[in-house]
Jmol script that loads the backbone (N, CA, C; Angstrom):
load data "model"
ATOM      1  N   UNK A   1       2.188 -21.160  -4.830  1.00  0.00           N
ATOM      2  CA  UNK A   1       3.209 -20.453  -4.054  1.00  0.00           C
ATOM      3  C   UNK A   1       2.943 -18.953  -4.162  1.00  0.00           C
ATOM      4  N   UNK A   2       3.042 -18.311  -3.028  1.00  0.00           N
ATOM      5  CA  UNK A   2       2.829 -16.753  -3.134  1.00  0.00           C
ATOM      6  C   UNK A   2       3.581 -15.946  -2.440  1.00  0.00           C
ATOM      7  N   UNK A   3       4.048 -15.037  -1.871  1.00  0.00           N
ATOM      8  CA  UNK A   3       4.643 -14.441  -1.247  1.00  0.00           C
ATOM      9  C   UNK A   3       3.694 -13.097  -1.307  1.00  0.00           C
ATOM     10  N   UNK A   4       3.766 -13.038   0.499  1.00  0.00           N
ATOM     11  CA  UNK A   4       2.910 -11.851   1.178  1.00  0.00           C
ATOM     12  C   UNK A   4       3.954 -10.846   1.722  1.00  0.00           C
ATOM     13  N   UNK A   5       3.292  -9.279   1.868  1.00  0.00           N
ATOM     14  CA  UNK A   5       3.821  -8.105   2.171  1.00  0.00           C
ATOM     15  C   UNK A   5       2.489  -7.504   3.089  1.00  0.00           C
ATOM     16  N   UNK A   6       3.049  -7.030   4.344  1.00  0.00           N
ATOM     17  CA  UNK A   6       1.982  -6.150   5.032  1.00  0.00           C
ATOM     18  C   UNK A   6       2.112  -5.265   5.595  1.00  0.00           C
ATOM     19  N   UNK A   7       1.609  -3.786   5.366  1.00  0.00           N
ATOM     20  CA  UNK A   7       1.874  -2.313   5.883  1.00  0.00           C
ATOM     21  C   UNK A   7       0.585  -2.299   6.929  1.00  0.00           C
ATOM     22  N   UNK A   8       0.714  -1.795   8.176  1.00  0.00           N
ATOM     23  CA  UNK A   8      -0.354  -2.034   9.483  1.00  0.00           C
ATOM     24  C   UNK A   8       0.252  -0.536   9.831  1.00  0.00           C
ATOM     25  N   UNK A   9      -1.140   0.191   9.700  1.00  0.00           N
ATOM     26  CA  UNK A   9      -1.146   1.651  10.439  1.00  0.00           C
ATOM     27  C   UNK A   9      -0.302   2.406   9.731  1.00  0.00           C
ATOM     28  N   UNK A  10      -0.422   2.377   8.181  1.00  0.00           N
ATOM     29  CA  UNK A  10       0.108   3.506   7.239  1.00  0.00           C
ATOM     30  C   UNK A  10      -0.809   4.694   7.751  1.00  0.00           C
ATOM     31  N   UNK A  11       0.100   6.358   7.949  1.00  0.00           N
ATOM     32  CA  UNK A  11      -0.629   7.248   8.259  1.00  0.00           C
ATOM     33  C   UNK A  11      -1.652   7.867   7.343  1.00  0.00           C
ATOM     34  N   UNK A  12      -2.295   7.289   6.362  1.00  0.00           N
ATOM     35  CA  UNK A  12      -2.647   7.448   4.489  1.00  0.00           C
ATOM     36  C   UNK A  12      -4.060   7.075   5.220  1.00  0.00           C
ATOM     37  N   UNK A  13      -5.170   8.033   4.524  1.00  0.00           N
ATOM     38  CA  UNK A  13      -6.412   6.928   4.350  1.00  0.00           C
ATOM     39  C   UNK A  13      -6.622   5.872   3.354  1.00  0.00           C
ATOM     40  N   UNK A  14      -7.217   5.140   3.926  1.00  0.00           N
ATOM     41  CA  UNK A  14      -7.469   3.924   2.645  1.00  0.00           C
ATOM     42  C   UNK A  14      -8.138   4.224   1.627  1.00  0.00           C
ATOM     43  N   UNK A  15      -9.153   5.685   1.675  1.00  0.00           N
ATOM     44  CA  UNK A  15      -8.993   6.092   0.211  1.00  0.00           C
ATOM     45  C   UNK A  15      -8.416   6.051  -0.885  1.00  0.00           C
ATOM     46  N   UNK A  16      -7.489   7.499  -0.218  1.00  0.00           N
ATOM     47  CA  UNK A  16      -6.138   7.843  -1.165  1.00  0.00           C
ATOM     48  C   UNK A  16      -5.496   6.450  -1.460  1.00  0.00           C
ATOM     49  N   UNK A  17      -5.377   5.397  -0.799  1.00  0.00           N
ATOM     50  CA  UNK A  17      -4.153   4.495  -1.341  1.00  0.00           C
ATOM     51  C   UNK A  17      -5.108   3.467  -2.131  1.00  0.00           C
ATOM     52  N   UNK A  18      -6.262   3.072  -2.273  1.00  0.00           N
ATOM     53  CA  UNK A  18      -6.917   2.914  -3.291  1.00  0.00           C
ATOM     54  C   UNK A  18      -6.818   2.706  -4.604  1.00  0.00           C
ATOM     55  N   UNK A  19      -6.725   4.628  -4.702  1.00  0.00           N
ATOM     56  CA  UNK A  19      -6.583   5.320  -6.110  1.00  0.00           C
ATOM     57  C   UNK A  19      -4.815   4.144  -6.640  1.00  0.00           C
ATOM     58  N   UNK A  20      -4.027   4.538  -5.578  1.00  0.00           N
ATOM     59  CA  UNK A  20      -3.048   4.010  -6.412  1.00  0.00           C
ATOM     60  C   UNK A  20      -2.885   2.250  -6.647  1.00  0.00           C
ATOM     61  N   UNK A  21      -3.254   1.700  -5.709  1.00  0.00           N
ATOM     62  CA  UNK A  21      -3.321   0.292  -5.913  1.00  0.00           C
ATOM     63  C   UNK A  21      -4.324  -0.062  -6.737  1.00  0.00           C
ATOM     64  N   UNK A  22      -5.474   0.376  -7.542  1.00  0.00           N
ATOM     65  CA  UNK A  22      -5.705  -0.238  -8.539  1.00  0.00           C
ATOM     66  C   UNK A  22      -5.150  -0.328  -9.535  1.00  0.00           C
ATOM     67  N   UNK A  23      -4.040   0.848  -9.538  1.00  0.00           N
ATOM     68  CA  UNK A  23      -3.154   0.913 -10.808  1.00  0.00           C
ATOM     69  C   UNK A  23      -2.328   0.118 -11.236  1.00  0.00           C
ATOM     70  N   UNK A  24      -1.983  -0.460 -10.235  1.00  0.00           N
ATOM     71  CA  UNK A  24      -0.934  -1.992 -10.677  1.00  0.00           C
ATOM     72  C   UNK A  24      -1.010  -3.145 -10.173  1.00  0.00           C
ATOM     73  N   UNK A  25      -3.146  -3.831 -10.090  1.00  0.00           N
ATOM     74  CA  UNK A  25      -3.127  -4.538  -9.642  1.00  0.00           C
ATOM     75  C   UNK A  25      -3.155  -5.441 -10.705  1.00  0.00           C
ATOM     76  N   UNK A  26      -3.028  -6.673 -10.945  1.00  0.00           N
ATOM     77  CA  UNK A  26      -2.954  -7.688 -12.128  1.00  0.00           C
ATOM     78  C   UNK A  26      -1.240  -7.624 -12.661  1.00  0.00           C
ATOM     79  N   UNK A  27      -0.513  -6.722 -12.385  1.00  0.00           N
ATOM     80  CA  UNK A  27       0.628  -6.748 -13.632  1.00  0.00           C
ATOM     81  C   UNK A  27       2.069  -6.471 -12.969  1.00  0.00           C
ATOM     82  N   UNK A  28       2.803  -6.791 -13.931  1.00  0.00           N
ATOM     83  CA  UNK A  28       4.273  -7.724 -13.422  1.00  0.00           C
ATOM     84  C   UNK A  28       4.817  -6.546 -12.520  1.00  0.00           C
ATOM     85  N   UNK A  29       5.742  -7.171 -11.634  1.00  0.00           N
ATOM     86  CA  UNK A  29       6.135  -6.055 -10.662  1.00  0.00           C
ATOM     87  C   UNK A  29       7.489  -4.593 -11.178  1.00  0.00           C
ATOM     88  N   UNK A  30       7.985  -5.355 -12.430  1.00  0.00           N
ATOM     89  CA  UNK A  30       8.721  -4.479 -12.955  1.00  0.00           C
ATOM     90  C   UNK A  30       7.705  -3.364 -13.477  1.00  0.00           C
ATOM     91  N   UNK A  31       6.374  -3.760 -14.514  1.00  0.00           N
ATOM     92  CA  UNK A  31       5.886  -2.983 -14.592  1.00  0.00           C
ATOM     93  C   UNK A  31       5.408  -1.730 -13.733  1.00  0.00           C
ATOM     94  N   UNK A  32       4.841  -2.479 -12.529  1.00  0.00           N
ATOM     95  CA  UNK A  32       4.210  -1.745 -11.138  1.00  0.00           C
ATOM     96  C   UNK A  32       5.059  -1.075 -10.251  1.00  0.00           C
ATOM     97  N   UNK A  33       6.321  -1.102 -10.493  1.00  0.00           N
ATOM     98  CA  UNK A  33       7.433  -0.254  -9.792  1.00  0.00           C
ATOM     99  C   UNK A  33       7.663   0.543 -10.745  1.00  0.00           C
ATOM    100  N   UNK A  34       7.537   0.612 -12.006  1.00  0.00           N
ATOM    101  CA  UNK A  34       7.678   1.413 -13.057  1.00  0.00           C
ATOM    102  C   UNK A  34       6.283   2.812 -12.703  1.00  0.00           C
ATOM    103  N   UNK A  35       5.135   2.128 -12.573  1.00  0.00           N
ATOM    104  CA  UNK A  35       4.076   2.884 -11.931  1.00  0.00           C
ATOM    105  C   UNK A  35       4.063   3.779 -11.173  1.00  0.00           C
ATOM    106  N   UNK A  36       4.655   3.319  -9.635  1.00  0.00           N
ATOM    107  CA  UNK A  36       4.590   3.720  -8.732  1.00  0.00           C
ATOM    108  C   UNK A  36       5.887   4.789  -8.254  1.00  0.00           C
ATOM    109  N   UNK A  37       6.493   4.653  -9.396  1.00  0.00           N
ATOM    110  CA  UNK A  37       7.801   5.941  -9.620  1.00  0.00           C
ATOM    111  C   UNK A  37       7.116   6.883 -10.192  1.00  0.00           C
ATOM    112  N   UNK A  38       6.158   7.015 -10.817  1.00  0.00           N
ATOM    113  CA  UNK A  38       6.152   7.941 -12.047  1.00  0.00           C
ATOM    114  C   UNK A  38       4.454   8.727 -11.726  1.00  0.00           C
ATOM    115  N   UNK A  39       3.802   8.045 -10.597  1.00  0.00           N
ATOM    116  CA  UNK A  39       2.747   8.311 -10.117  1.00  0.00           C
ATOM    117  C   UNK A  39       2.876   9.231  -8.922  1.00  0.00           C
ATOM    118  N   UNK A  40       2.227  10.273  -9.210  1.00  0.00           N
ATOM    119  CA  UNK A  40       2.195  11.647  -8.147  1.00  0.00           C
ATOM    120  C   UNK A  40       1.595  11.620  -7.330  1.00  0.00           C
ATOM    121  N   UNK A  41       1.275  10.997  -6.177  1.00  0.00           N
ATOM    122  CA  UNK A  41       0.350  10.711  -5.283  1.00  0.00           C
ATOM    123  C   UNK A  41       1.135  10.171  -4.015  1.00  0.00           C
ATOM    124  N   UNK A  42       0.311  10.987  -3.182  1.00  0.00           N
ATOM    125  CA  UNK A  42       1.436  10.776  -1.419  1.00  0.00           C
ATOM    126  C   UNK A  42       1.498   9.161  -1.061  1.00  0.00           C
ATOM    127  N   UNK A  43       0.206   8.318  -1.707  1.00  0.00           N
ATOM    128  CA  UNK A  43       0.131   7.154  -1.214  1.00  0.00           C
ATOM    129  C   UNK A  43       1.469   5.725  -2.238  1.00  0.00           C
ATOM    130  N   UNK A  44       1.978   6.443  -3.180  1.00  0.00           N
ATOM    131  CA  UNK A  44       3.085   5.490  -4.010  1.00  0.00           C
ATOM    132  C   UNK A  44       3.884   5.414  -3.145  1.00  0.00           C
ATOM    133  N   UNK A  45       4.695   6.398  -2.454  1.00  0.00           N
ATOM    134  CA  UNK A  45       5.884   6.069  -1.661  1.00  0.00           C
ATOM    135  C   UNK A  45       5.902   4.731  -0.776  1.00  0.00           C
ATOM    136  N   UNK A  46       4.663   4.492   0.085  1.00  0.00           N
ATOM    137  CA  UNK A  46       4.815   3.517   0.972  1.00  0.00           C
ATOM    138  C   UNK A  46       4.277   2.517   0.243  1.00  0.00           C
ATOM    139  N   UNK A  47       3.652   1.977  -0.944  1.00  0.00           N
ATOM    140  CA  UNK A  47       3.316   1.349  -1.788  1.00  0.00           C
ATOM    141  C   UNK A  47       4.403   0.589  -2.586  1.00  0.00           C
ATOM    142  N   UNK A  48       5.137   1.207  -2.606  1.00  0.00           N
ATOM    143  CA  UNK A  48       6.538   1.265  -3.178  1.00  0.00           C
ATOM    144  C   UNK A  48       7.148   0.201  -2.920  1.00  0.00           C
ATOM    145  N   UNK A  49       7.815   0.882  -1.540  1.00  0.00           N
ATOM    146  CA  UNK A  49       8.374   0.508  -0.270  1.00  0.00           C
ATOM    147  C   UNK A  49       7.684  -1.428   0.267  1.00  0.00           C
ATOM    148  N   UNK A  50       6.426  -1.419   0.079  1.00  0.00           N
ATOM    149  CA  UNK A  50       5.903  -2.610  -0.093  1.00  0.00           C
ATOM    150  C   UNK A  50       6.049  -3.023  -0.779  1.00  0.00           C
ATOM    151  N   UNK A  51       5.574  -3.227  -2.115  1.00  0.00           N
ATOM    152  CA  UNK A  51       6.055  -3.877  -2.971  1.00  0.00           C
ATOM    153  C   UNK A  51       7.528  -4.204  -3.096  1.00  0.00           C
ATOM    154  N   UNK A  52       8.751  -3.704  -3.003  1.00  0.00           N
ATOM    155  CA  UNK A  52       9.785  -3.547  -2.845  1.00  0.00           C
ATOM    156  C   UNK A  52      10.182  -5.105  -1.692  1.00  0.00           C
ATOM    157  N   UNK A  53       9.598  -4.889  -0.491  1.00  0.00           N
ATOM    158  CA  UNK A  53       9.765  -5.781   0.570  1.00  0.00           C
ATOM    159  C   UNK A  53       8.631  -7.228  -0.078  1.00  0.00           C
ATOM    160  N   UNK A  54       7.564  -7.018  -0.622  1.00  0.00           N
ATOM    161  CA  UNK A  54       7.009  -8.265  -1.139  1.00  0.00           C
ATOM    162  C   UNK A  54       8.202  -8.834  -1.911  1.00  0.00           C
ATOM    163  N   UNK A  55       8.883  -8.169  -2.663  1.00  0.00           N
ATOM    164  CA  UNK A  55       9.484  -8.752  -3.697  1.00  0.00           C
ATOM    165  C   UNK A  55      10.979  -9.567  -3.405  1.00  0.00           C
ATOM    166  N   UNK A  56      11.386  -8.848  -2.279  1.00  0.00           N
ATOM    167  CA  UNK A  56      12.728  -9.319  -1.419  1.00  0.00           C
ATOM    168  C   UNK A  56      11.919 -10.853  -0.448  1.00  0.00           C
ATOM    169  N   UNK A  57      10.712 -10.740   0.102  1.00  0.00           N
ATOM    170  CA  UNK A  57      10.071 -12.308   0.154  1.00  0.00           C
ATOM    171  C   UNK A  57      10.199 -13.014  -0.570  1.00  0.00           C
ATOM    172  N   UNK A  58       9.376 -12.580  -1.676  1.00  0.00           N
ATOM    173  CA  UNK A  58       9.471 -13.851  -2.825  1.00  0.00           C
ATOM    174  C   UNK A  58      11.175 -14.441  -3.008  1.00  0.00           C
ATOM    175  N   UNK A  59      11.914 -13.908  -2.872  1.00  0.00           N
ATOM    176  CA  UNK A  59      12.903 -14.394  -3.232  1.00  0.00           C
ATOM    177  C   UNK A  59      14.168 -14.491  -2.430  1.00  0.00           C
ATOM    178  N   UNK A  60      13.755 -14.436  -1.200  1.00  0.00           N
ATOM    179  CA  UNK A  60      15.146 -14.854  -0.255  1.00  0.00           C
ATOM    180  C   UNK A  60      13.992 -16.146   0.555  1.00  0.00           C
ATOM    181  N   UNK A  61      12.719 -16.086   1.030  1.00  0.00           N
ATOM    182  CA  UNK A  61      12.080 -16.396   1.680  1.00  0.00           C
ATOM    183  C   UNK A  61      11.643 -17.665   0.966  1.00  0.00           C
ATOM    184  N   UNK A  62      10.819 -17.600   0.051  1.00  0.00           N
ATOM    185  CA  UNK A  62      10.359 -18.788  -1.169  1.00  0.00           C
ATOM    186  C   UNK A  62      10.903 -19.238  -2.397  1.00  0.00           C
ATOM    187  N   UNK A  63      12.175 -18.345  -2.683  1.00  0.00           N
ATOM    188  CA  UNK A  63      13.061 -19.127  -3.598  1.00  0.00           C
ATOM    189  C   UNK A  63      12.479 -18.895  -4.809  1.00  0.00           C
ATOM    190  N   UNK A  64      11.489 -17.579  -5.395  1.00  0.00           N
ATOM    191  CA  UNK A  64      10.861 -17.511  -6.662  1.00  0.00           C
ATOM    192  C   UNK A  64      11.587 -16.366  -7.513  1.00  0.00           C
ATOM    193  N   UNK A  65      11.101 -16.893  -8.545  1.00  0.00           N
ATOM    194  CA  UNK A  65      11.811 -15.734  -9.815  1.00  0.00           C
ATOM    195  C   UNK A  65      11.205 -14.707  -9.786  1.00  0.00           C
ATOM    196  N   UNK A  66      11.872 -13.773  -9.634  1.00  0.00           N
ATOM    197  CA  UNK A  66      11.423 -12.450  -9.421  1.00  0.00           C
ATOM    198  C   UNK A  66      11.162 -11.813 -11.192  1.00  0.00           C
ATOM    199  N   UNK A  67      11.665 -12.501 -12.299  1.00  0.00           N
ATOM    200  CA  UNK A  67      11.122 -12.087 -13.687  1.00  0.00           C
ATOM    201  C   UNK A  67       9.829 -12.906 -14.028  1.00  0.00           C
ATOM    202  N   UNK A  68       9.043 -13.342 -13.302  1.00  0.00           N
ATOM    203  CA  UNK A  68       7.943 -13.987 -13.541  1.00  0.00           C
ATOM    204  C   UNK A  68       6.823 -13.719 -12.407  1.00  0.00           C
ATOM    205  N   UNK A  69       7.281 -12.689 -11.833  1.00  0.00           N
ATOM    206  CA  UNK A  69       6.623 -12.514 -10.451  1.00  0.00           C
ATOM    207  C   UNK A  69       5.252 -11.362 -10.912  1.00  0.00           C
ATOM    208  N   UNK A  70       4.085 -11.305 -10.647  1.00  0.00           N
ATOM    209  CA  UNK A  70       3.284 -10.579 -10.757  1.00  0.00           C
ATOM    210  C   UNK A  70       2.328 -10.170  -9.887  1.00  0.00           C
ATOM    211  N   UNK A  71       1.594  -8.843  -9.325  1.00  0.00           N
ATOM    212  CA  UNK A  71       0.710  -8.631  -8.143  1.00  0.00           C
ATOM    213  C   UNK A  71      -0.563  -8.841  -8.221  1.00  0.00           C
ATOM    214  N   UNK A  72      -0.653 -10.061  -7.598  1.00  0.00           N
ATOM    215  CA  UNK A  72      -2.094 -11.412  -7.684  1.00  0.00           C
ATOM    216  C   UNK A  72      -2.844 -10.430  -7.293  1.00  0.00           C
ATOM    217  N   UNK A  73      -2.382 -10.204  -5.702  1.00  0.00           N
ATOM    218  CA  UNK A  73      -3.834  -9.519  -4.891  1.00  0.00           C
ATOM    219  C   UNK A  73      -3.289  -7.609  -4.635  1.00  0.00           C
ATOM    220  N   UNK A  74      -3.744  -7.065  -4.079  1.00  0.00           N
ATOM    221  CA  UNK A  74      -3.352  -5.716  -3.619  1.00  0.00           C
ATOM    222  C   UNK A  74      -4.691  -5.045  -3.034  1.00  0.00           C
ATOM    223  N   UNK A  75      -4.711  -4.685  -1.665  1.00  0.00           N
ATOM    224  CA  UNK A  75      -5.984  -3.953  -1.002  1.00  0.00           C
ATOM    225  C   UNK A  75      -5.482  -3.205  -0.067  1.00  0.00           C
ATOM    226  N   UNK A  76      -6.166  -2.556   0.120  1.00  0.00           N
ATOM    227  CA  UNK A  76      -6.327  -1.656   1.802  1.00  0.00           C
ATOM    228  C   UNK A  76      -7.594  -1.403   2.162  1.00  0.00           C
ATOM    229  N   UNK A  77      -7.394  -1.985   3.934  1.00  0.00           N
ATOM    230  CA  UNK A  77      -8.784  -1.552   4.823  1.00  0.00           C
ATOM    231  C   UNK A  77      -7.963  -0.675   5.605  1.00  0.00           C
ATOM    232  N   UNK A  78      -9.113  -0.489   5.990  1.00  0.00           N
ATOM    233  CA  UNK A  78      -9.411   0.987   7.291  1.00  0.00           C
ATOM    234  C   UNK A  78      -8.458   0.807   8.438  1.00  0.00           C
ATOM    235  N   UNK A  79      -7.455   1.093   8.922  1.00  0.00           N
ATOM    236  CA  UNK A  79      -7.431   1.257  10.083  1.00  0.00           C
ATOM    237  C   UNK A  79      -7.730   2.004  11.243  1.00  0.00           C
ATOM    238  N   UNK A  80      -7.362   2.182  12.196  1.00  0.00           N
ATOM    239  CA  UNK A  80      -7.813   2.953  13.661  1.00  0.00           C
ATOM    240  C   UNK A  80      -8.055   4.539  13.109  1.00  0.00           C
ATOM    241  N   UNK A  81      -8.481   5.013  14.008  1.00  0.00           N
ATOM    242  CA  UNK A  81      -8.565   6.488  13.373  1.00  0.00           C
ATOM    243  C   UNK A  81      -8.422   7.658  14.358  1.00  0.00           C
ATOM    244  N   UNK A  82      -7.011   8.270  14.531  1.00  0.00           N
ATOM    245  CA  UNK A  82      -6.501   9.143  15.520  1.00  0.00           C
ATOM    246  C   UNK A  82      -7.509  10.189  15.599  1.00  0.00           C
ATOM    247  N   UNK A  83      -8.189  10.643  16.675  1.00  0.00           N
ATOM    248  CA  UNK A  83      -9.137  11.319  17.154  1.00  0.00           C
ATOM    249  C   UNK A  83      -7.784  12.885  17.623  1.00  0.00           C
ATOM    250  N   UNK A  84      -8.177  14.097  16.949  1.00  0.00           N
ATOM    251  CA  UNK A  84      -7.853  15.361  17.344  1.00  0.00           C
ATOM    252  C   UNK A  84      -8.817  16.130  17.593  1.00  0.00           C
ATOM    253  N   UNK A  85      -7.851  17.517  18.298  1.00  0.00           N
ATOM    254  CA  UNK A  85      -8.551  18.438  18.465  1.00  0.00           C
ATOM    255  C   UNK A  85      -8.298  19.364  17.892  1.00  0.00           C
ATOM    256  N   UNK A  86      -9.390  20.668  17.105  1.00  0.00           N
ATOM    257  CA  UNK A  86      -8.897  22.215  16.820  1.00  0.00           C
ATOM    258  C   UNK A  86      -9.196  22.804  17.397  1.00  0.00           C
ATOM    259  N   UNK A  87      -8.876  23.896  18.158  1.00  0.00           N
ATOM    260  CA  UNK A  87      -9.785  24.908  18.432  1.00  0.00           C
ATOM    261  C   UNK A  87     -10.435  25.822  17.207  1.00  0.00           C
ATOM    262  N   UNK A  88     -11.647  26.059  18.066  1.00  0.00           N
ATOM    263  CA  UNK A  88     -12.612  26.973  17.076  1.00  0.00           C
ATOM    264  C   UNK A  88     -12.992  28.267  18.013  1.00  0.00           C
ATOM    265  N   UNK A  89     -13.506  29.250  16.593  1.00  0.00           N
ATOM    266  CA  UNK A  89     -13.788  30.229  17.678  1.00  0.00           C
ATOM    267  C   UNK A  89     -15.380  30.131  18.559  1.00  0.00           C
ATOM    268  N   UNK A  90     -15.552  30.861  19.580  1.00  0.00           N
ATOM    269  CA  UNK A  90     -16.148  31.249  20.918  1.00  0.00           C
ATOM    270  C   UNK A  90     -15.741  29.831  21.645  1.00  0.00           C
ATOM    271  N   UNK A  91     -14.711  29.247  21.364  1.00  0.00           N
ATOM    272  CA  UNK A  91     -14.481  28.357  22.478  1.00  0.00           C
ATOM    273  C   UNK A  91     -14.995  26.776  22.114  1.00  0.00           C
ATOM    274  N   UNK A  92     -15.461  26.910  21.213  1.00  0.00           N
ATOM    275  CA  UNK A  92     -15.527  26.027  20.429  1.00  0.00           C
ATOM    276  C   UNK A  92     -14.461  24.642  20.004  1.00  0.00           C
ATOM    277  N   UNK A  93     -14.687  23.473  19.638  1.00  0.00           N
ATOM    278  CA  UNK A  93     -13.660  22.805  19.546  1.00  0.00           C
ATOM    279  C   UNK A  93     -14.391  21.602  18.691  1.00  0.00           C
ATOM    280  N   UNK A  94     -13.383  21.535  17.123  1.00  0.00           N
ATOM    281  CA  UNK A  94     -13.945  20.610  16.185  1.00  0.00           C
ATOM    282  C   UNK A  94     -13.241  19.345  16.054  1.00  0.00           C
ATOM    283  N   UNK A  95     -13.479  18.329  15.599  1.00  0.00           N
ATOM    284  CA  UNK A  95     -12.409  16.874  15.815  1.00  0.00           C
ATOM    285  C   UNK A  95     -11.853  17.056  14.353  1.00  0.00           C
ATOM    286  N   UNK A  96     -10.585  16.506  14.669  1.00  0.00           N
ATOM    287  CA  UNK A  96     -10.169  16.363  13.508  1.00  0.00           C
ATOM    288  C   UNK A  96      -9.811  14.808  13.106  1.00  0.00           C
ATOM    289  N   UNK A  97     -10.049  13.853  11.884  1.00  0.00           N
ATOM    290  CA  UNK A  97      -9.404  12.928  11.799  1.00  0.00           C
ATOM    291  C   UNK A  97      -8.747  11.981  11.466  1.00  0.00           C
ATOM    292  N   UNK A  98      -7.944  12.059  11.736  1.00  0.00           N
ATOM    293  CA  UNK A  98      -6.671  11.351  11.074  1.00  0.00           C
ATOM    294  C   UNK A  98      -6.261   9.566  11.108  1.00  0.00           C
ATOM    295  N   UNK A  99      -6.920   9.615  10.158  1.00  0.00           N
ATOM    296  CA  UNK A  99      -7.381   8.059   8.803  1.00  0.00           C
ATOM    297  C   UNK A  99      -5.341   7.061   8.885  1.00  0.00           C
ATOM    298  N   UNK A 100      -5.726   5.903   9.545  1.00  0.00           N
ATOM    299  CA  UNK A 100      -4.800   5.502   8.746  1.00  0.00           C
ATOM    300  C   UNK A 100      -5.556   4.077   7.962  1.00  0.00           C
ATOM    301  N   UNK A 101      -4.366   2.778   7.201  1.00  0.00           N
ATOM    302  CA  UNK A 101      -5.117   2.120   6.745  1.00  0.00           C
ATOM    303  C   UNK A 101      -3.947   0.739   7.217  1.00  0.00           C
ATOM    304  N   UNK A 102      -4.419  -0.161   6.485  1.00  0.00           N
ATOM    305  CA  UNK A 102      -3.808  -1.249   6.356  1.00  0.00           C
ATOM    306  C   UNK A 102      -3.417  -2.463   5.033  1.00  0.00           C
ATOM    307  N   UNK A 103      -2.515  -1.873   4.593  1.00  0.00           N
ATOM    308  CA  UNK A 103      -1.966  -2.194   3.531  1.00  0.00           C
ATOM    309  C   UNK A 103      -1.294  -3.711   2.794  1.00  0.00           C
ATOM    310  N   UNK A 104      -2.132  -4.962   2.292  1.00  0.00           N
ATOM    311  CA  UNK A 104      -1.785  -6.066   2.063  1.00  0.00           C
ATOM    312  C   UNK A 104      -1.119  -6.374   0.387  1.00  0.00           C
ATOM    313  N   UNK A 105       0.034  -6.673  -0.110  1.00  0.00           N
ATOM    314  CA  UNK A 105       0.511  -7.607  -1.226  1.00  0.00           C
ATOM    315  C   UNK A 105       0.306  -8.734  -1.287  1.00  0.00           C
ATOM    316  N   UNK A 106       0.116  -9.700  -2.009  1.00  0.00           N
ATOM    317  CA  UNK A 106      -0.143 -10.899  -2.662  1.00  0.00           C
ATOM    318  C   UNK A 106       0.839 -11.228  -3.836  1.00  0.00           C
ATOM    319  N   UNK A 107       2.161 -11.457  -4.240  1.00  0.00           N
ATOM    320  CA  UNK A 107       2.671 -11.846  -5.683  1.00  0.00           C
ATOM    321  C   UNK A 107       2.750 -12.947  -5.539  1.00  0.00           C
ATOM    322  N   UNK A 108       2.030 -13.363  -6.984  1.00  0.00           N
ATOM    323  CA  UNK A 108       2.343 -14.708  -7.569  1.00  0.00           C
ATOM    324  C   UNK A 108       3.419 -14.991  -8.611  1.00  0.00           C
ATOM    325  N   UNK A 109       3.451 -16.065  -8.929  1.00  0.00           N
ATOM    326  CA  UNK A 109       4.616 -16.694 -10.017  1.00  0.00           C
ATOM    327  C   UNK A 109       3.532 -16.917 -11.361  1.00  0.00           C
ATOM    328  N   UNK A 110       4.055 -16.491 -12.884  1.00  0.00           N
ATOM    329  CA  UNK A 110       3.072 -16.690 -13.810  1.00  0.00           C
ATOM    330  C   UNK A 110       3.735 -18.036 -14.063  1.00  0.00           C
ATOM    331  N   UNK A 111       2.385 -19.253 -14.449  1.00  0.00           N
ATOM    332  CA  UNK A 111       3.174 -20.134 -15.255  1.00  0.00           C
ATOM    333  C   UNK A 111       3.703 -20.125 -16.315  1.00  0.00           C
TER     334      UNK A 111
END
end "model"
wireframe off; spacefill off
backbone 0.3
color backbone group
């Protein structure tokens, strides 16, 4: 039994949110909300916010204990990538671009 969470077209590169999802991948979600409060990085907030909604699955949706609940899986791929413009000087014009990603949860139940 598992219960899934999915963020599609976070404005974050999948870099940055990386850094923070390895930090609480393997371990209980009290722990990993404990994490993701206390971690300074633009990408915790919506990480959060997921986990948060994984965890309201597990337990209105599949009927699991949320004190035994832990984050099996946690990744982000690449999503689309908003194409801008700057101007530069003599008329010039550089792209700018703006990375989002796509953000998946996985919690399981420990036996």
């Amino acid at each position: 039994m598992e219960a899934r969470a999915k963020l599609s077209y976070a404005r974050i590169s999948s870099r940055k949110v990386k850094i923070v999802i390895d930090l609480i991948r393997n371990k209980p979600v009290g722990a990993a909300l404990g994490i993701l409060k206390n971690t300074p990085k633009a990408a915790s907030e919506p990480v959060e916010k997921l986990l948060k909604s994984a965890i309201a699955n597990a337990e209105n949706n599949h009927a699991m204990d949320v004190n035994k609940l832990y984050v099996a899986e946690i990744f982000a791929c690449q999503g689309p990538t908003l194409k801008r413009i700057r101007p530069r000087a003599q008329g010039r014009a550089f792209r700018i671009r703006k990375r989002t990603s796509h953000i998946t949860i996985v919690l399981k139940e420990k036996e």
